[in-house]
C-alpha positions as CSV (number, residue, x, y, z in Angstrom):
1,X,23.0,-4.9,-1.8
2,X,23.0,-2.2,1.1
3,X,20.0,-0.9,2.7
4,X,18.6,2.8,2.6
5,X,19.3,5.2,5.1
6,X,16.6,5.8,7.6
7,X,16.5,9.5,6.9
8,X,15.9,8.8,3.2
9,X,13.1,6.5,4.1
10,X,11.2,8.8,6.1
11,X,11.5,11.7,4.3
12,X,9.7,10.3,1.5
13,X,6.8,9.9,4.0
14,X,6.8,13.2,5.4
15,X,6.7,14.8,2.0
16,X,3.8,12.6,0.8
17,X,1.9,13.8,3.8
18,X,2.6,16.7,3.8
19,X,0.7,17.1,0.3
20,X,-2.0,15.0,1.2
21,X,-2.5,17.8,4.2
22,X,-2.4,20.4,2.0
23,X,-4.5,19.0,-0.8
24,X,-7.0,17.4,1.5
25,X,-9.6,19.8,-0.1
26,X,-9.9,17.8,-2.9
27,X,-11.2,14.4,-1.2
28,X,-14.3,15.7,-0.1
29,X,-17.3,14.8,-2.2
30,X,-19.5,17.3,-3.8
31,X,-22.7,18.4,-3.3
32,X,-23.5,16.3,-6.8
33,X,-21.9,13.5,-6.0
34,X,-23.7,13.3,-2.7
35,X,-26.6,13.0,-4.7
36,X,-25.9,10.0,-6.4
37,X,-25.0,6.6,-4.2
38,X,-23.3,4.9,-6.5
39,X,-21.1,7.9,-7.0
40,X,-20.5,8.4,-3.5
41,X,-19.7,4.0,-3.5
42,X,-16.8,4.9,-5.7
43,X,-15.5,8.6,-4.4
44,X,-15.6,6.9,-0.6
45,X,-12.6,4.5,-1.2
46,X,-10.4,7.1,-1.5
47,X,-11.1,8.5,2.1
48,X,-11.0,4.7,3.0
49,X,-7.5,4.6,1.9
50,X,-6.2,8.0,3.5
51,X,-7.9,6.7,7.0
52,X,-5.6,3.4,6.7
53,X,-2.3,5.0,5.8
54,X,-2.7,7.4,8.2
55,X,-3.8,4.5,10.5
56,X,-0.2,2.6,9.7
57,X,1.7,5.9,10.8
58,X,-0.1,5.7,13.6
59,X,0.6,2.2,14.7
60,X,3.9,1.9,13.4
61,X,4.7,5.6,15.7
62,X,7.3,6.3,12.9
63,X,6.1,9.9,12.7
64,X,8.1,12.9,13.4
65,X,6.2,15.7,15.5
66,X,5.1,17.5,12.5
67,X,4.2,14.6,10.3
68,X,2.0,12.9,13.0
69,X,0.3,16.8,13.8
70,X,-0.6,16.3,10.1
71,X,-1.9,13.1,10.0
72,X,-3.9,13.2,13.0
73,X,-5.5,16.2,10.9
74,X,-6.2,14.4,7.9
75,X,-7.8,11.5,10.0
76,X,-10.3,14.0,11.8
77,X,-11.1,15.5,8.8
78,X,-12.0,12.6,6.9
79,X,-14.3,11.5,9.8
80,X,-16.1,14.3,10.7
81,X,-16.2,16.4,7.4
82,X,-16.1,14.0,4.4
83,X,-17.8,11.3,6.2
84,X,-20.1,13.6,8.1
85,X,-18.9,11.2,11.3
86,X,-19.7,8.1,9.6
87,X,-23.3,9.4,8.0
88,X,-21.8,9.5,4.7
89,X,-21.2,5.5,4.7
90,X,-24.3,4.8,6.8
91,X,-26.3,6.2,3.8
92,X,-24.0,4.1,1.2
93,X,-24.6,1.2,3.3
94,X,-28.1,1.9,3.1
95,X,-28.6,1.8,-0.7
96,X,-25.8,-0.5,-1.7
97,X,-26.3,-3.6,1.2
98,X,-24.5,-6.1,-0.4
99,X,-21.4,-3.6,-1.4
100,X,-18.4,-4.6,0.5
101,X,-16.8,-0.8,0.3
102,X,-18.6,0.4,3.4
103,X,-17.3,-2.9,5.4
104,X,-13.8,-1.9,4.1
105,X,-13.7,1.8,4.8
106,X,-15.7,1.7,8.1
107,X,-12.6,-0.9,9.3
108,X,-10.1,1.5,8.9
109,X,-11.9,3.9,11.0
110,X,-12.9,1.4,13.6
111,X,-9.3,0.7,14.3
112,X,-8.5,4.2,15.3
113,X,-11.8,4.2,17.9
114,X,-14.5,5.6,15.7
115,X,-18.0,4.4,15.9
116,X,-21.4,4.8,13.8
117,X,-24.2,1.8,15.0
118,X,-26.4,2.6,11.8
119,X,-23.3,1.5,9.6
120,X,-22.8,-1.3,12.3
121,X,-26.6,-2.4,11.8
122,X,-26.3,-2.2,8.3
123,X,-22.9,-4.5,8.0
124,X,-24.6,-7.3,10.4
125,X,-27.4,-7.0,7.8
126,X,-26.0,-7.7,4.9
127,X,-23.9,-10.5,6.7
128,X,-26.7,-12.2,7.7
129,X,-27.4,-13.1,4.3
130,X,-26.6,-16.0,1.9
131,X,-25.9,-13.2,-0.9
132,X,-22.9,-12.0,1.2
133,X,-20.9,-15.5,1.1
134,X,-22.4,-15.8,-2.6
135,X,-21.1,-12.7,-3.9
136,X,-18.4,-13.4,-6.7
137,X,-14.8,-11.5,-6.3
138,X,-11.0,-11.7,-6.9
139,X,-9.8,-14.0,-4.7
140,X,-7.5,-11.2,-3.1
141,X,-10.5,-9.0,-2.8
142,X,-11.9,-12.0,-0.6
143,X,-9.4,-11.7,1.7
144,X,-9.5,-8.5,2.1
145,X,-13.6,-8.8,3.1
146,X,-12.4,-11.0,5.5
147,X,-9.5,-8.8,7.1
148,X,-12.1,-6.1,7.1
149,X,-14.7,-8.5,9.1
150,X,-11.7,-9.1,11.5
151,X,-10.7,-5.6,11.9
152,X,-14.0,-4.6,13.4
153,X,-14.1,-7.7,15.3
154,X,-16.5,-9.8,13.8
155,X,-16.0,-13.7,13.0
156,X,-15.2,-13.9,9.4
157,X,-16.7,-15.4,6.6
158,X,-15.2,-17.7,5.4
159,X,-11.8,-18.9,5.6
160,X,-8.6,-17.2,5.6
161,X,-6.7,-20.3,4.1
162,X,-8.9,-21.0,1.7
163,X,-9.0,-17.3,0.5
164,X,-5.3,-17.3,0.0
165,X,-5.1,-20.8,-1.4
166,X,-7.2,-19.4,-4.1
167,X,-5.3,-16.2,-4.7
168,X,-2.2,-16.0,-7.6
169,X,0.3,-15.6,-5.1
170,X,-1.3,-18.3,-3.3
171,X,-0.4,-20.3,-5.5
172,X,3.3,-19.5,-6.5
173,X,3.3,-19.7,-10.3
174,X,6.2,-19.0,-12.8
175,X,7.6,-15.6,-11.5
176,X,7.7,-14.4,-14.8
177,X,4.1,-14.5,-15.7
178,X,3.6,-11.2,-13.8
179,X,2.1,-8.9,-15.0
180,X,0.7,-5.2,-14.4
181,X,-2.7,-6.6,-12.8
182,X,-1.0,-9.6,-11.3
183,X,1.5,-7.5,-10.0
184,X,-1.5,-5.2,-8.0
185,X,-3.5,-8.4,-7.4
186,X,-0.1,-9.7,-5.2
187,X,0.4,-6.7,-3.4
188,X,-3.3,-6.2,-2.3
189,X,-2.7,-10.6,-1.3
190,X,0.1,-9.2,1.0
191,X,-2.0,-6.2,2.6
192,X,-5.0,-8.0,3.6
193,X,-3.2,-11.3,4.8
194,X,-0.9,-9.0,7.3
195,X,-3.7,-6.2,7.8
196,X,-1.6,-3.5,5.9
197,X,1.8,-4.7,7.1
198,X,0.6,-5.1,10.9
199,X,1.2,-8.6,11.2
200,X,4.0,-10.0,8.4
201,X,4.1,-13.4,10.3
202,X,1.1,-14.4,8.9
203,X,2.6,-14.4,5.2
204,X,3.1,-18.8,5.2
205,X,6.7,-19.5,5.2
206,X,6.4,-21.2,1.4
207,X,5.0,-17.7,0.2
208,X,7.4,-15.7,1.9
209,X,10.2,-18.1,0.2
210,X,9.0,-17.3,-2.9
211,X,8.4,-13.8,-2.5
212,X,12.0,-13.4,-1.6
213,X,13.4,-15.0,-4.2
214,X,11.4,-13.1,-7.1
215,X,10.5,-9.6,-5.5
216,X,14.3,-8.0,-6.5
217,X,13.3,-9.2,-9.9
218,X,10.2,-7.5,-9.9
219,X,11.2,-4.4,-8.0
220,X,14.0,-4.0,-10.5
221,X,11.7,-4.2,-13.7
222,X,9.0,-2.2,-12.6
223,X,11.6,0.8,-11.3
224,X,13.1,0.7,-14.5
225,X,9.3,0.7,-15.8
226,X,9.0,4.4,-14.2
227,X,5.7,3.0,-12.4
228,X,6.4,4.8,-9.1
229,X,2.6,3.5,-7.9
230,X,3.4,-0.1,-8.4
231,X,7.1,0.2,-6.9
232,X,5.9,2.0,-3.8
233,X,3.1,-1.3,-3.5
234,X,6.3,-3.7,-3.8
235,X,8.5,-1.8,-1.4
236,X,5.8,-2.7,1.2
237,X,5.7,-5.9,0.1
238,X,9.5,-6.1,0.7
239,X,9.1,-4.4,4.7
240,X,6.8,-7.2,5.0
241,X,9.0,-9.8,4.5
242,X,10.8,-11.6,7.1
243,X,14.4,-10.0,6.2
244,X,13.4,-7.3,3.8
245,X,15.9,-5.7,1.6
246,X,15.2,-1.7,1.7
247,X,17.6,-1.7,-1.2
248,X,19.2,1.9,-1.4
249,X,19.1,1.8,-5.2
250,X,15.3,1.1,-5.7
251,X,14.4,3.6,-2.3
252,X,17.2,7.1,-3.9
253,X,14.9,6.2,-7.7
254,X,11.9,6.4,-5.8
255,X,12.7,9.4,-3.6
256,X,14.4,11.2,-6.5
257,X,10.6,11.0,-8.3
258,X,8.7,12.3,-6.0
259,X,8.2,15.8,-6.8
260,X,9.5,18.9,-4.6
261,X,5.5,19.4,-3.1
262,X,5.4,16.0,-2.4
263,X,3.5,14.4,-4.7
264,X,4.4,10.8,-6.1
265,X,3.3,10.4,-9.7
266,X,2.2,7.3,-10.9
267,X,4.2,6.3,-13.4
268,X,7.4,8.7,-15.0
269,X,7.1,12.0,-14.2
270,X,4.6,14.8,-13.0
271,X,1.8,15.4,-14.6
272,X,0.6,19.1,-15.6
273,X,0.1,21.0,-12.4
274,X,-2.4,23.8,-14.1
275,X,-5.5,22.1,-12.7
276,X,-5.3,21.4,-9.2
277,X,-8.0,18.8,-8.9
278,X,-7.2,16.8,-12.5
279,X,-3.6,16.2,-10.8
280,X,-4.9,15.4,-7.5
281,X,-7.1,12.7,-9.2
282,X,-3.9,11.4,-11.1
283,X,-1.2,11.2,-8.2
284,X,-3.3,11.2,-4.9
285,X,-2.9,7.4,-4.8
286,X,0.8,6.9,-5.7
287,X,1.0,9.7,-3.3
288,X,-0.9,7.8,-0.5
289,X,1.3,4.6,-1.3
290,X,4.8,6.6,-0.8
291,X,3.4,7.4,2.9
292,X,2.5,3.7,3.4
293,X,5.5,2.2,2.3
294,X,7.5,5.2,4.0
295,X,6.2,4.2,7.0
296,X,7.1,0.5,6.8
297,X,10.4,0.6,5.5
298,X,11.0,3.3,8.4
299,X,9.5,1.1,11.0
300,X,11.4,-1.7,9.6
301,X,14.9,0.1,9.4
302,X,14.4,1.0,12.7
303,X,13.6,-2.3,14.5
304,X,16.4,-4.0,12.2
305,X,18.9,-1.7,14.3
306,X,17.5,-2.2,17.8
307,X,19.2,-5.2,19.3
308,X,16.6,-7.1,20.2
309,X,15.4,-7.1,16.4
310,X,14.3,-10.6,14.9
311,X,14.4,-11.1,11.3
């Protein structure tokens, strides 16, 4: 099994921000949607997850000259004209307390030096409360409550060990009981226990075993699958690993389906490009993924050649 070349691997990236940059229209909220909360709840994660992939480019400094113009763009956009520099969650916050989404967005932000004390206030708030340690969740969305309580510096919680104990993948069960959900459910496991890829030594050693035993397997099926979303979620899971594979096979499948504009579609091929904002609601997030996992399987490639790598 040979790795993919570093050019491949960050050419995939550049594309898929390249379309975010020049769809970017099409995450702002509308004037409707503005005027109902729980709306705005669901239309906000989105914009969460563009701040945090454009946060790993960032940190992982993977970015070519052009690519990290365009990023920078798309970061400053989302904070001062979608989020109305941090009103827009503020005003969530306000009318859904107890939601975790604000917590989870605002940390993404936070890490790249932005600031709003009204969504602060409103966090320590909800906190404060019994509800907020009572509130049922997926185990993996646990963990990531509690990555996003340590991303803005707060003390957690609850427990980290426990949360991950309680996960799937926590628990290593017959690799071939995964499914679709379980498939997300292990990847999202992964993000939050290494803060989107930041820190991979804090996958356990007996998880990271088993993950690289069975993730060819399940790389494999799901690229056959077509499900480019999925695949790009794996192929971070693989740059997290302690000697991840960056197979060339699975990376020339996944680059060959991104379309020329950029785009990744989630699962076969392109959708029908005569509405703009129907197809930007059906690949933005596959799209988002393919710069994510660009930029750790770049990063990766990269320290895997500098001599004082460690694997």
């Amino acid at each position: 099994m040979s790795a993919a070349p570093t050019p491949l691997l960050h050419q995939v990236g550049e594309r898929a921000v390249a379309w975010l940059d020049d769809n970017r229209e099409y995450f702002r909220l509308s004037e409707e949607e503005l005027a109902r909360p729980r709306s705005v709840l669901e239309r906000v994660r989105p914009i969460g997850e563009l701040a945090g992939n454009m946060g790993v480019l960032a940190r992982e400094g993977v970015a070519g000259s052009r690519q990290h113009e365009r990023s920078a763009r798309l970061l400053d956009f989302a904070w001062r004209e979608l989020l109305d520099d941090g009103d827009v969650l503020a005003e969530v916050q306000f009318h859904e307390p107890l939601s975790p989404v604000p917590l989870e967005v605002y940390a993404s932000f936070h890490e790249l030096g932005h600031r709003h004390p009204g969504v602060e206030e409103g966090i320590e708030l909800a906190r404060s409360t019994a509800s907020w340690r009572a509130l049922e969740m997926l185990p993996n969305r646990r963990l990531g409550v509690l990555n996003a309580e340590r991303r803005i510096g707060l003390p957690p919680t609850g427990d980290f060990g426990e949360a991950l104990a309680a996960t799937w993948l926590g628990r290593t069960p017959e690799p071939w009981t995964v499914q679709y959900h379980i498939a997300y459910d292990l990847t999202r496991t992964v993000f939050h226990l290494t803060n989107w890829g930041e820190a991979p030594g804090r996958i356990p050693p007996p998880i990271a075993e088993y993950l690289t035993s069975y993730l060819p397997a399940w790389l494999d099926d799901w690229a056959d699958h077509g499900h480019w979303d999925l695949l790009g979620e794996l192929l971070v899971v693989d740059a997290c690993l302690p000697a991840p594979t960056l197979d060339a096979d699975l990376w020339a499948r996944y680059a060959a389906a991104q379309a020329g504009s950029g785009a990744m579609p989630a699962q076969y091929a392109m959708p029908p490009e005569d509405d703009p904002g129907a197809l930007f609601d059906q690949v933005h997030h596959p799209t988002l993924v393919a710069a994510f996992a660009s930029a750790m399987a770049t990063s990766r490639a990269l320290g895997l050649m500098s001599p004082t790598a460690h694997t």
